[in-house]
TORPAFI-619162 format. One line per field, with one value per residue (C-alpha): residue number from 1; residue in one letter; y, x, z. Coordinates in steps of 0.5 Angstrom, whole numbers. Each point is the difference from the previous one (the first is absolute). Example, Ala and Ser with C-alpha at 12.3 -4.5 7.8 and 13.67 -1.06 7.14 Angstrom:
REM residues 2
resi: (1/2)
resn: (A/S)
c2: (-9/7)
c1: (25/2)
c3: (16/-2)
END
This chain:
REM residues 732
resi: (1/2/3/4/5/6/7/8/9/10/11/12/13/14/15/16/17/18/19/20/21/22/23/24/25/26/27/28/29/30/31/32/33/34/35/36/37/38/39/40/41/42/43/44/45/46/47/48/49/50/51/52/53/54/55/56/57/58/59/60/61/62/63/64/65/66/67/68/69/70/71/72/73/74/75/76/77/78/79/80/81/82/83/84/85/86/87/88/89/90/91/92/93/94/95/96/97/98/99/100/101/102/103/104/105/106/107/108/109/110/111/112/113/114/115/116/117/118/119/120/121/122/123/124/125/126/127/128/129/130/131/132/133/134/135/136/137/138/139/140/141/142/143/144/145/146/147/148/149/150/151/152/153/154/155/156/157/158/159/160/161/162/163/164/165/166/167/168/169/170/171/172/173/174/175/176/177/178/179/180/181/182/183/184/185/186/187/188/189/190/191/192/193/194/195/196/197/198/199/200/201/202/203/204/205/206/207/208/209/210/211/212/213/214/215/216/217/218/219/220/221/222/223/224/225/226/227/228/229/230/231/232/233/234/235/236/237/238/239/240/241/242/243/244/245/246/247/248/249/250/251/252/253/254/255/256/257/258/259/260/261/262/263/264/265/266/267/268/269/270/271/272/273/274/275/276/277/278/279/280/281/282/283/284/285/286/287/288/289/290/291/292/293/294/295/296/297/298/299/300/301/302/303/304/305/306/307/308/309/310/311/312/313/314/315/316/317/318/319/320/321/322/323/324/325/326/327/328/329/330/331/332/333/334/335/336/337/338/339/340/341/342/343/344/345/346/347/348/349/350/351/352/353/354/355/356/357/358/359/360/361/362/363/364/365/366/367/368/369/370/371/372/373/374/375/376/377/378/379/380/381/382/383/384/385/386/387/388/389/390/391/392/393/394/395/396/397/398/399/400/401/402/403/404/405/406/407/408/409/410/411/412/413/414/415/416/417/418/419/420/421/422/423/424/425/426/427/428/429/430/431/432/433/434/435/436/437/438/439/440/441/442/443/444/445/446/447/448/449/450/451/452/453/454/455/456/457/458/459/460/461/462/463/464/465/466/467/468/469/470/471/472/473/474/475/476/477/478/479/480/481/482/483/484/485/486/487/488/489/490/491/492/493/494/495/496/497/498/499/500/501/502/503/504/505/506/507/508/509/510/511/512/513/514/515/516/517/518/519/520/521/522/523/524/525/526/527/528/529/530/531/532/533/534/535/536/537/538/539/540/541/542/543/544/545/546/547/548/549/550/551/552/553/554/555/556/557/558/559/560/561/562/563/564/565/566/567/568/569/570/571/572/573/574/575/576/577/578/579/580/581/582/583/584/585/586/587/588/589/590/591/592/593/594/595/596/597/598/599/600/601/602/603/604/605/606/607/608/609/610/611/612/613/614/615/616/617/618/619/620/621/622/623/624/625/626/627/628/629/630/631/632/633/634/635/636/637/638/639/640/641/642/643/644/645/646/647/648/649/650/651/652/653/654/655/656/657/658/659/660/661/662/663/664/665/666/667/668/669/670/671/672/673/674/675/676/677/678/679/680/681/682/683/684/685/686/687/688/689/690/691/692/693/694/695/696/697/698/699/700/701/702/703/704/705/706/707/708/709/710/711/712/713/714/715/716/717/718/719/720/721/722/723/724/725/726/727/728/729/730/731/732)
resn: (X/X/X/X/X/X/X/X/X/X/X/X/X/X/X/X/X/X/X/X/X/X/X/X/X/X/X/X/X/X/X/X/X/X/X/X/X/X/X/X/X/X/X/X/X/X/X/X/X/X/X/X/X/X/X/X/X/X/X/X/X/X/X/X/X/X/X/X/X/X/X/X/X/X/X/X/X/X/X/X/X/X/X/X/X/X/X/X/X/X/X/X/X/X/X/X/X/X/X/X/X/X/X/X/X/X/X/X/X/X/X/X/X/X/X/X/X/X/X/X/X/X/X/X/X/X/X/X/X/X/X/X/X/X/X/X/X/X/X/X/X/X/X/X/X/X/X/X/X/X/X/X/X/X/X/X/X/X/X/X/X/X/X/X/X/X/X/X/X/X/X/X/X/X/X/X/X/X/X/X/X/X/X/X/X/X/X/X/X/X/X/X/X/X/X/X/X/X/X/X/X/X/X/X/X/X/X/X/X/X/X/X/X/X/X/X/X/X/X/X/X/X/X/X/X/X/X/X/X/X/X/X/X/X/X/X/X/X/X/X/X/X/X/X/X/X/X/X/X/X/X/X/X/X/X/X/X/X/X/X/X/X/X/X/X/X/X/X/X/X/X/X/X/X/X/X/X/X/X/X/X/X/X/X/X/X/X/X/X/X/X/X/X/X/X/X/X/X/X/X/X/X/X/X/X/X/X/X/X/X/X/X/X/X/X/X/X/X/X/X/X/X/X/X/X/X/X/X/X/X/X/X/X/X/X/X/X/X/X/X/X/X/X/X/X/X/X/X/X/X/X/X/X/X/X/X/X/X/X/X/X/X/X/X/X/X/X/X/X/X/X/X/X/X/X/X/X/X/X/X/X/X/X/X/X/X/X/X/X/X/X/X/X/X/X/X/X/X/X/X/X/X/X/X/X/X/X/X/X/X/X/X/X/X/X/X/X/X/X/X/X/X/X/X/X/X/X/X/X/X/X/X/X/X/X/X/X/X/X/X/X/X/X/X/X/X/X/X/X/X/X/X/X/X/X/X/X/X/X/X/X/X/X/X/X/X/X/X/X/X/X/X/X/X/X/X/X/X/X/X/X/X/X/X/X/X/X/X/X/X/X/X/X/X/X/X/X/X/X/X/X/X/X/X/X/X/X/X/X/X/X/X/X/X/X/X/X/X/X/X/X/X/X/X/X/X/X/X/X/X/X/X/X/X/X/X/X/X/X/X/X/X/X/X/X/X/X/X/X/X/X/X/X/X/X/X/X/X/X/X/X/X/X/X/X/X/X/X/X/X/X/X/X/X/X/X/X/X/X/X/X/X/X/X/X/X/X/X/X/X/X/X/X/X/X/X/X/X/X/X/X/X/X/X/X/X/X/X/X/X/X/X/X/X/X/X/X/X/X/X/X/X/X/X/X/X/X/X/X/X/X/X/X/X/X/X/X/X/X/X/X/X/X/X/X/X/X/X/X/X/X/X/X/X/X/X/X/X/X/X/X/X/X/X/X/X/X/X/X/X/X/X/X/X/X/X/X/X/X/X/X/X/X/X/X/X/X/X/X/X/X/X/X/X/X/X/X/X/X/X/X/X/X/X/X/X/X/X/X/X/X/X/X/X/X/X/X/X/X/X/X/X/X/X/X/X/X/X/X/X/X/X)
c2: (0/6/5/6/-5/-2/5/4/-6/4/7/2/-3/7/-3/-7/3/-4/3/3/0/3/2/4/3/3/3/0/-8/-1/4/-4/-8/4/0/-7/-3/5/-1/-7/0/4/-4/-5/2/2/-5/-4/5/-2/-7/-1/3/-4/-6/2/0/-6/-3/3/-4/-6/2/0/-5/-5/1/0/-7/-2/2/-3/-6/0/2/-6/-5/4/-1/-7/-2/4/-4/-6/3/0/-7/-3/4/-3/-7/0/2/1/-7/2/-3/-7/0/2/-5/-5/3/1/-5/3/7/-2/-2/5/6/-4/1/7/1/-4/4/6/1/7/-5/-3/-2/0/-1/-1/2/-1/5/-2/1/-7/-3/-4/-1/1/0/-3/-4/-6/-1/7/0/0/4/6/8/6/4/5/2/7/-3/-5/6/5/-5/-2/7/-1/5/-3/1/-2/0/0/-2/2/-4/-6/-8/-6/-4/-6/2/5/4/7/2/6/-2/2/-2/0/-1/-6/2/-4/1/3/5/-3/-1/-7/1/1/-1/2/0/0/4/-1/5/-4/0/8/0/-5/6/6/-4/-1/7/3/-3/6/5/0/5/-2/-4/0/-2/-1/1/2/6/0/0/-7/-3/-6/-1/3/-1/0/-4/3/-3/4/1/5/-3/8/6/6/4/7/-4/5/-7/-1/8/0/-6/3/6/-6/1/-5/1/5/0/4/-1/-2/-3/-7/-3/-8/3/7/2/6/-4/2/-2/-2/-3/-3/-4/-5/0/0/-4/4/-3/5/-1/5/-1/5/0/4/5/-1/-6/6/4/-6/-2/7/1/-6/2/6/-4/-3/6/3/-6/2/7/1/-2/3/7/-2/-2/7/4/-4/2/6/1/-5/2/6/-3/-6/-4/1/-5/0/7/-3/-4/4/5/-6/-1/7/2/-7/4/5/-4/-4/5/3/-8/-1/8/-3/-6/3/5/-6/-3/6/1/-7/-1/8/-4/-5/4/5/-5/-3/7/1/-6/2/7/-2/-4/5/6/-6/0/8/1/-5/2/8/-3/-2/7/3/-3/3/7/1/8/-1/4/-3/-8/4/2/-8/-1/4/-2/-8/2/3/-6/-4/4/-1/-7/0/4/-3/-7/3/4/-8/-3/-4/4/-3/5/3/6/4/8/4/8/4/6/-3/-5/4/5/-7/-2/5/-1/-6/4/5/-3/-3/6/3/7/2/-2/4/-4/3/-5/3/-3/3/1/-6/-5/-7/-6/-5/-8/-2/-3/6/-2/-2/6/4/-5/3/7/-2/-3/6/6/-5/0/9/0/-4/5/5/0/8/1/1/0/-6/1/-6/3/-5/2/-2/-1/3/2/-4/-7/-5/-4/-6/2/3/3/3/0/2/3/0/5/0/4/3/5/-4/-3/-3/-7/-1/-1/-7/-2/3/-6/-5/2/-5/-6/-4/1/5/4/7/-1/-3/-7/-1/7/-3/-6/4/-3/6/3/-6/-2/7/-2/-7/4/4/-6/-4/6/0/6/3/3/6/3/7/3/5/0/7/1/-6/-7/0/-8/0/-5/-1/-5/-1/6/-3/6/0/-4/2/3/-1/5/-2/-7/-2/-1/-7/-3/-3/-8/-4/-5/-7/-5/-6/-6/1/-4/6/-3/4/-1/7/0/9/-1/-5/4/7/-4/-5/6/3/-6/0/7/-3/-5/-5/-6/-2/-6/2/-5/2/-5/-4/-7/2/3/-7/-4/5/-1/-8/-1/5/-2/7/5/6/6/3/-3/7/-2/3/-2/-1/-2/-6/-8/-4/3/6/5/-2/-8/1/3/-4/-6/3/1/-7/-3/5/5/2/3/7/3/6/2/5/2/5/-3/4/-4/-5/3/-1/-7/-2/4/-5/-5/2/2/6/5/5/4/2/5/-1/4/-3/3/-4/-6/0/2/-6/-5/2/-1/-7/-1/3/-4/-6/2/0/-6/-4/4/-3/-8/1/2/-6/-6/3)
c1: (0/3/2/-3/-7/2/1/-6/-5/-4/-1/-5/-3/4/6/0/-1/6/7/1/6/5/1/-6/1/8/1/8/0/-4/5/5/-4/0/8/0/-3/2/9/0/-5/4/6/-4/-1/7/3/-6/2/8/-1/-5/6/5/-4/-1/8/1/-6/4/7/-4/-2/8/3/-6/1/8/0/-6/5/7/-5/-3/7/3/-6/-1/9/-1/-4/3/6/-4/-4/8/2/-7/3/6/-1/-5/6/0/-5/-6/-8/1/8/-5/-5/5/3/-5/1/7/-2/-6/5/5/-5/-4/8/0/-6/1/0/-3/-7/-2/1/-6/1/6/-4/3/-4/1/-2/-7/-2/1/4/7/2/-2/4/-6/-3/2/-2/-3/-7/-3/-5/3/1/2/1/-6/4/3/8/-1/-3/6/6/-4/-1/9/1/6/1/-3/-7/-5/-7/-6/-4/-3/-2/4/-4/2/1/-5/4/0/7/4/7/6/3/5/-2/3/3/2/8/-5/-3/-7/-4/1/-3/0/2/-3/1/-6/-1/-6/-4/-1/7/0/-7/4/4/-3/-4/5/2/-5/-3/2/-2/-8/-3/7/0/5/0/4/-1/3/2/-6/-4/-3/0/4/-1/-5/0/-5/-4/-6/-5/-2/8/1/4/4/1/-3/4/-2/1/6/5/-1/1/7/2/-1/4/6/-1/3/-1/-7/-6/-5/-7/-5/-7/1/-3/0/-4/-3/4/5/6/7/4/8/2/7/3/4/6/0/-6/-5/-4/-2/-3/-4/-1/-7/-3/-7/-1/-6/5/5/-6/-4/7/0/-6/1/6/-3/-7/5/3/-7/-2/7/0/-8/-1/6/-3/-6/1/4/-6/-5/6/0/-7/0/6/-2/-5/3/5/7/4/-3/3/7/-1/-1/6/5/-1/0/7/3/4/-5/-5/4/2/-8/-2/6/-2/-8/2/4/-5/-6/5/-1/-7/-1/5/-5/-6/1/3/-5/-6/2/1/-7/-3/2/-1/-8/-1/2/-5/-5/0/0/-5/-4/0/0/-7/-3/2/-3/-6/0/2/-1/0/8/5/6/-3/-2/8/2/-4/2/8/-2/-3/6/4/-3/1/7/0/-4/6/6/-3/-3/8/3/-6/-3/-7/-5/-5/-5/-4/-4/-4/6/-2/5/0/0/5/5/0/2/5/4/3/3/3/3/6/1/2/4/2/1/-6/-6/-7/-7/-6/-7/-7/-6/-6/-5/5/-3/2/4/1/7/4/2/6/3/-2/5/5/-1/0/6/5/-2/1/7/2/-2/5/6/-2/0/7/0/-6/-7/-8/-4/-8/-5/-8/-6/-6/-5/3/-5/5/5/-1/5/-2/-5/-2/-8/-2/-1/7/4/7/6/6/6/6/7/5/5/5/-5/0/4/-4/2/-2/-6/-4/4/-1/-6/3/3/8/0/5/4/4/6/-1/0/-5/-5/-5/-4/-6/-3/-3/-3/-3/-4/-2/-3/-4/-3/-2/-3/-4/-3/4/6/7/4/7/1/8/3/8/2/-8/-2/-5/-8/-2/-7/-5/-7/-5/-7/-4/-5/-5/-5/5/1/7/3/-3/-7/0/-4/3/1/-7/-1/3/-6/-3/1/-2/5/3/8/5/8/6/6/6/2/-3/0/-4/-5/0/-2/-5/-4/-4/-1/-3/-4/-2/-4/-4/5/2/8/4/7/6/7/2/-4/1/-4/-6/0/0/-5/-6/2/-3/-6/-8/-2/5/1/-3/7/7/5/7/7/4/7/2/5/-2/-2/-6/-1/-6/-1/0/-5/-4/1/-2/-5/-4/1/-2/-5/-3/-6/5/3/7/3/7/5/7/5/5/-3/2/-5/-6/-1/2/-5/-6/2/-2/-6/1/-3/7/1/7/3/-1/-7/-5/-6/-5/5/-1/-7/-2/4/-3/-6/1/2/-7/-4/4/-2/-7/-1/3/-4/-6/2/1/-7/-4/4/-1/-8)
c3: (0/-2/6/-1/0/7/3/-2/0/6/-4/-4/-7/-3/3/-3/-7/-5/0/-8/-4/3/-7/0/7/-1/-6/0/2/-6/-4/3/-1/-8/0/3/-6/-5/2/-1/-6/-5/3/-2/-7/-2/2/-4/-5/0/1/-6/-4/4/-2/-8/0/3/-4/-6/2/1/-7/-3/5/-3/-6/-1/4/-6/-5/2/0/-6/-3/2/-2/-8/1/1/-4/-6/3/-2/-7/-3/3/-3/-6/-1/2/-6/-5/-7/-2/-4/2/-1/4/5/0/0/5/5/6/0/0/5/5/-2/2/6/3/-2/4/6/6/-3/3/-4/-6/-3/-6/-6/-7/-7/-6/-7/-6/1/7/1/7/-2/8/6/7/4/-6/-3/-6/-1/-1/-7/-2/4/-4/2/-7/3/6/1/1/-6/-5/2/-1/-7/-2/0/6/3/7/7/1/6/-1/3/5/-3/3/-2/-5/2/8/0/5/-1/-2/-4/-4/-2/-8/-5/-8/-4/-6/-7/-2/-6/5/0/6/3/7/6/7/7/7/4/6/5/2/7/2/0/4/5/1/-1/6/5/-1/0/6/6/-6/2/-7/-5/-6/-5/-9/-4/-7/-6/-4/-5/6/1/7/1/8/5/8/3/-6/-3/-2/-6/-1/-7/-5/-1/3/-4/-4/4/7/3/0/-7/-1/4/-3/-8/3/1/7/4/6/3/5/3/2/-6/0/-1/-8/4/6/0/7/1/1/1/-6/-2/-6/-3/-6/1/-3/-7/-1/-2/6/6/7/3/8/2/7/2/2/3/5/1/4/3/4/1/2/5/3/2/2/6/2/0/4/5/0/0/7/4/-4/3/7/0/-2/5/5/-1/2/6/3/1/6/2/-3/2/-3/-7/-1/5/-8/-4/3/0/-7/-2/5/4/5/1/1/5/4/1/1/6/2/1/3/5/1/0/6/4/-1/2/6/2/-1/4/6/-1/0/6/3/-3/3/7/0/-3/7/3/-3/1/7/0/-5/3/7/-2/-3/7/3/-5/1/7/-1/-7/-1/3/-4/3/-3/-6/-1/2/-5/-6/3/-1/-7/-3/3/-3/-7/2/0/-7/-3/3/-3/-7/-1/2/-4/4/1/-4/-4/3/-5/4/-2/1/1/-3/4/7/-2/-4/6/4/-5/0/7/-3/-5/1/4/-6/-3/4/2/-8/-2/0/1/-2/0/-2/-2/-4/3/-2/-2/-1/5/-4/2/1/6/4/2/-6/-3/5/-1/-7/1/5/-6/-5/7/-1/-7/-1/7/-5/-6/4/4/1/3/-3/1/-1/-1/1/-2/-1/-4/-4/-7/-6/-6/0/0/-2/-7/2/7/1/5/4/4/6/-2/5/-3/3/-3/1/-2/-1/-6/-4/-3/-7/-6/-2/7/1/-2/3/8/2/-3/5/2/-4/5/-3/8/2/1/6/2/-4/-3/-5/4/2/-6/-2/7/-1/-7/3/5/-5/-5/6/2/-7/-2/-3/1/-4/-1/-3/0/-2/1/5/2/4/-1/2/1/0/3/-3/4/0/3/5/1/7/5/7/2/6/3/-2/3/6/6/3/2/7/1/-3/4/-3/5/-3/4/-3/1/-1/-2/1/2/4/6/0/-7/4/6/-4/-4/4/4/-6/-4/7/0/-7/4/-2/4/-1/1/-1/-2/-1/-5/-6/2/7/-4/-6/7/3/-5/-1/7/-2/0/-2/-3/0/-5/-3/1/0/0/-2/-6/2/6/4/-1/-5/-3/-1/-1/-7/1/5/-4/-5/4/3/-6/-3/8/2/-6/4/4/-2/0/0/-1/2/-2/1/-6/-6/-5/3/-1/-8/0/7/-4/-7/4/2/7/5/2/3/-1/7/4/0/3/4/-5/-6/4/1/-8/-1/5/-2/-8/1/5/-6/-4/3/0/-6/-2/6/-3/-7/2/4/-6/-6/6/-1)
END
């Protein structure tokens, strides 16, 4: 449950209205939220911005290093098989056609050695004038029927045009594999055509390593295709591959310049894509390679990266914006976090300065609490037994004195254990002309002799509901801070009023505004709306936490309302304090004065350890008609009603005390053993108070008034009723 929730759950409805945004309450904080989200996004975007470029380059190396390696192999392998064109060339000598048939098993297996071992070879072919097979490397005797006079390779060497010559792409007729060739014509010693002999070379060895290499290359392929244009090879494969490239593409434009080398981006002819391109030629053989890698794919992994990075950096961004607006009210660590990731050793130094400080409060917590809980026993015996003579002489100035004397006690022993964090919130109706006439003696010795220190009220200010003593303590820590700014001496100004013009962005009135201003340095700009957060101190280390400001900024949120800074360096600071105005609610002078001890009439059992406290409030509950059993420890009153036949009406015990079982455990236990017997609780140690309420206890904070015990006692009694009248009627 939030905090501000809890402490406020007794106000009224306009109380509990639902914080807003503080984005909507603080105009500078919400342009600081802004900045959070505005820095990292344009580092973001020009870091996506440059890494996009960075991956295009790197896209583009892939490219060249791609195709450098696809050409030193295609080189090899086009080589090789040239290599083995020629020795297919010579082994046939100069024998005619009918030599050849005669000799077709020894050259069979001539060329089957030749081509043994080489895997990228799928065939060598001899052909006749006619387009007819003589040998084969893997066929013996060579397969009737068999002609390639229609083929690209065997019309150019009958055309008589000497030279090496690759085909285009075509399917075996007697393998019906897909393959492209090398060739070499043979020639009468008349000149006239004799022939050919091709070195088939399979289109599949090529995809196999185009697939190897490729494989890490997501969006790549790679073609081989001759300078006409004809495509020998492509991977990946496509169904409907073209047989060419147009002659208007941009590699076949590059190539017809005699370039042998070009890239760029193109949109592809084979799949429509805008692709990244490089094309080379391999050596002198009119054969190119043109490696090319979309476009698309470069943007999609740039996309994902910057998808992973988002999904890294987002959150931290976004925790540091939710940060930003809670940290202000409650949480110290996440800004402990977010400043360590900002300045480690700042944010070190802040941690062990607040851990430090933290010690010391807790050591003065312990230490003021256990003070507290005696020096409580003692006002009760005192503000008890001042109850008894008042009801005798009650017109008695000097038990009028006593009174106020034990009131300003108890004040005390509030703001000593709300100063050590150890009281529990209390909001009350606070009348500001009274009570700041009343909090300037507090002060005033704060400031010292150098400081001068006005105090003032408009006439009809609203009440406001806010724990009083938190609110001095408030008004103490910025008393503080103006000395600091102010080491030359200076004025100091407090003044309430109702605020009517300058309401801060997001509140509705009506409002209660409390200014305090100073005359002091200022505080810089680039601070100005750092001051609230937590452990943001501009002191030496050691003279300060930074909790100061933060505890005021958390007063005001749980009170529904807000606090402000305005600063000019030179002139001075004015915090403003806006509450929820409350009109028609008594001020102190107005409220009545303490009635007559009520008549209660109960059969009550008192547990308490300290006989002063007993012997002061035995009477008093007598006074009230009650008839009181008193024991010291708890574990005698558990015993006590074991042996009872007829309880008692209220069991009122003391909290803390020696043994075993305290005022806690027998209240528990007797809520589980007798629940028709009512209990009523009393503490000095105030952080108590709202854990024993949580659990469904009646509890009194002490000292107690007899009055205060009575309207508990009496609540508890009505409560009983009532649950007694409910039962009665569901057994009807």
């Amino acid at each position: 449950m939030d905090p501000a929730t809890t402490d406020l759950k007794h106000a009224p409805r306009e109380l509990q209205q639902p914080k807003r945004p503080l984005s909507t309450e603080l105009a500078p904080l919400r342009a600081l939220m802004v900045l959070f989200i505005a820095v990292p996004l344009l580092a973001y975007l020009a870091y996506g911005a440059d890494h996009y470029q960075q991956m295009r380059q790197e896209s583009e190396l892939r490219l060249d290093r791609t195709l450098r390696i696809a050409q030193e192999h295609a080189l090899k392998v086009l080589q090789t098989n040239e290599i083995l064109l020629e020795q297919a060339v010579a082994a046939q000598g100069i024998d005619d056609e009918a030599a050849l048939r005669r000799r077709q098993l020894a050259l069979h297996r001539q060329l089957s050695a030749l081509s043994r071992g080489k895997v990228h070879t799928e065939f060598i072919w001899v052909w006749d004038a006619n387009g007819q097979p003589l040998v084969n490397n893997r066929l013996y005797p060579v397969p009737l029927g068999l002609n390639v006079s229609d083929r690209d390779y065997f019309k150019w060497h009958q055309a008589k045009q000497a030279g090496l010559y690759v085909s285009e792409r075509s399917v075996g007729r007697a393998t019906g594999v897909p393959y492209f060739n090398m060739s070499r014509g043979r020639y009468r010693p008349d000149g006239s055509f004799a022939g050919v002999t091709s070195v088939g070379l399979s289109t599949s060895y090529f995809e196999a390593f185009a697939k190897d290499l490729l494989a890490s290359e997501a969006g790549m392929s790679l073609t081989m295709l001759r300078e006409d244009g004809a495509i020998l090879m492509r991977w990946p494969v496509r169904p409907r591959l073209p047989s060419r490239l147009a002659s208007d593409s941009p590699v076949m434009i590059g190539i017809g310049q005699g370039q042998a080398f070009g890239d760029g981006q193109v949109t592809s002819p084979l799949d429509q894509q805008d692709r990244l391109m490089s094309y080379t030629k391999v050596g002198d053989y009119p054969v190119y390679l043109v490696t090319s890698q979309m476009a698309g794919q470069i943007v999609q992994d740039w996309m994902r990266e910057m998808g992973w990075l988002a999904a890294f950096g987002f959150p931290p961004m976004m925790g540091l914006l939710l940060a930003s607006r809670m940290v202000l009210r409650r949480t110290k660590e996440s800004l402990a976090a977010a400043e360590q990731l900002s300045n480690e050793m700042v944010s070190r130094q802040q941690v062990e300065g607040a851990l430090l400080q933290a010690q010391k409060m807790e050591a003065l917590g312990r230490l003021t609490g256990a003070v507290a809980h005696d020096f409580n026993n003692a006002l009760m015996v005192i503000s008890t037994n001042l109850a008894l003579v008042e009801q005798r002489n009650a017109e008695d100035k000097q038990l009028r004195a006593i009174d106020r004397a034990v009131q300003a006690a108890t004040k005390l022993t509030r703001q000593l254990l709300s100063f050590s964090h150890r009281q529990p919130l209390l909001p009350e109706y606070v009348h500001l002309p009274d009570w700041l006439c009343s909090v300037q003696d507090l002060i005033r010795p704060v400031l010292g002799r150098q400081v001068q220190l006005s105090v003032s009220a408009t006439q009809g200010v609203h009440a406001i509901y806010v724990d009083s003593a938190e609110l001095e303590l408030a008004l103490i820590n910025l008393a503080i801070n103006a000395k600091d700014a102010m080491p030359e001496g200076g004025q100091l100004h407090i003044a309430a009023r109702n605020a009517e013009t300058d309401l801060p962005p997001g509140l509705q009135g009506p409002l209660v505004v409390i200014e305090v201003s100073d005359t002091g340095h200022g505080i810089p700009a680039d601070i100005v709306n750092k001051v609230f957060e937590p452990f943001f101190t501009t002191k030496p280390l050691g003279e300060g936490t930074g909790l100061g400001l933060s505890q005021i900024y958390g007063l005001c949120q749980r009170a529904g309302g807000v606090v402000t800074v305005q600063s000019q360096m030179g002139t001075g600071s004015t915090f403003k304090l806006f509450f929820p105005a409350f009109d028609g609610v008594p001020g102190a002078s107005d409220r009545a004065p303490s009635r007559a001890l009520s008549r209660l009439e109960k059969d009550l059992v008192l547990v308490e350890d300290n006989a002063e406290v007993a012997q002061a409030l035995i009477p008093a509950l007598e006074a009230m008609g009650c008839k009181v059993r008193h024991f010291d420890r708890a574990t005698l009153a558990k015993d006590w009603l074991a042996q009872q036949t007829s309880l008692p009406d209220v069991l009122l015990s003391d909290v803390v005390m020696p043994g075993s079982l305290d005022g806690l455990g027998l209240a528990r236990h007797v809520r589980t053993a007798y629940p028709q017997l009512k209990v009523v609780l009393m503490s000095g140690y105030a952080q108590q108070l709202g854990a024993i309420t949580g659990q469904g206890f009646e509890i009194v904070p002490k000292p107690c008034s007899p009055a205060q015990l009575a309207e508990a006692i009496e609540r508890v009694s009505a409560a009983g009723q009532r649950e007694d009248a409910q039962a009665r009627s569901g057994s009807s």
